[in-house]
N, C-alpha and C positions, 0 to 999 in steps of 0.2 A: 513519464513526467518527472524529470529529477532535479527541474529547480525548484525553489520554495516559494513560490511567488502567490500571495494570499487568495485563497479562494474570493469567489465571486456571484454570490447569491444571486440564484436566478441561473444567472450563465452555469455555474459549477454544480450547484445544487440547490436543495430550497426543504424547505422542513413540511413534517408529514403532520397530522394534528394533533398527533402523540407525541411531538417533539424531535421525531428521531431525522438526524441529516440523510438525507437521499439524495444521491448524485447523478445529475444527467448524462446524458448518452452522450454530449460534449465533452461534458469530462473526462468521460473514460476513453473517450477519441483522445484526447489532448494527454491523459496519460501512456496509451498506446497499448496494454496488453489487456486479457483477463486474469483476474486475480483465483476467478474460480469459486467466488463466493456466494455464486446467485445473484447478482444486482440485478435489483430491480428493471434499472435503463440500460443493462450493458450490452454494445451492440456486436457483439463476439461470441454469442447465441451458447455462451460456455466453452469457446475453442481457448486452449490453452495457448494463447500466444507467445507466453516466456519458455513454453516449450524446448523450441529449436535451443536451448543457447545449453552452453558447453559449462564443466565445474561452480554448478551449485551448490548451495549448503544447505539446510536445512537449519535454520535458528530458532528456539525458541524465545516468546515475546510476551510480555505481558501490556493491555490493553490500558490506556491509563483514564479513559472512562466507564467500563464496565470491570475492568481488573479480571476478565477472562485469559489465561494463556492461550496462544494458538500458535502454529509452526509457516512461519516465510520463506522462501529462498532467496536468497543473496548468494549475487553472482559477482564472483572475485574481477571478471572484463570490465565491469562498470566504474572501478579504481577503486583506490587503497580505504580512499577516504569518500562518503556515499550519505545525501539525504534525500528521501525523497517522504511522499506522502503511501500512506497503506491502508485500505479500510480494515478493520476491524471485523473478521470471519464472523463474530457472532454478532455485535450490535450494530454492526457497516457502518461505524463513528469513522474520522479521518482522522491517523493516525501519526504525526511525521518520526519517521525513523534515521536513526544517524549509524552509520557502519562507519569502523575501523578495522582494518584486515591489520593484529599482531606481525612482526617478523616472520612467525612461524603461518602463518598467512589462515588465521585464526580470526575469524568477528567477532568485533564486542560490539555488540550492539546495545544502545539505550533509543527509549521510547518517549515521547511527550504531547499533549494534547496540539493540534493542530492548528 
């Protein structure tokens, strides 16, 4: 899912009674891979779907609602310039991320709540 088009309670996700956003089996259809985080609704039973693909990177990130570091891959095929949404490895918050691939074909990646 790499446009940014606002989530959609209920359809995308819906809140747990603790607060925390949980995202439907929809959603992660509608995003297309697993992230490999454990979701709760993810129908990718843990198969790495971003697998298959060619020159990833390993970036790290920091989470701008729990402010946990974790490590994404960003894949340089997906272009120069790149946002999409990320949940959050520890708290499964939605996270949107913005990649910039340097000349030296380097990411700089910044993070902001979703």
């Amino acid at each position: 899912m790499t446009d940014s088009s606002p989530l959609k309670y209920l359809e995308d996700y819906y809140l747990s009674p603790d607060g925390k956003m949980i995202f439907t089996e929809s959603y992660h259809l509608k995003r297309g891979y697993c992230c490999g985080s454990g979701c709760l609704h993810c129908p990718y039973d843990g198969i790495e779907v971003q697998e298959g693909r060619s020159s990833s990177t390993e970036s790290r990130v920091q989470c701008p609602f729990c402010h946990e570091s974790f490590s994404i891959p960003v894949f340089k095929e997906e272009g120069a310039e790149q946002s999409f949404i990320y949940d959050c490895e520890i708290c499964c918050s939605p996270i949107r991320i913005q990649v910039t691939f340097t000349a030296e074909e380097q990411p700089e990646i910044s993070t902001d709540r979703s």
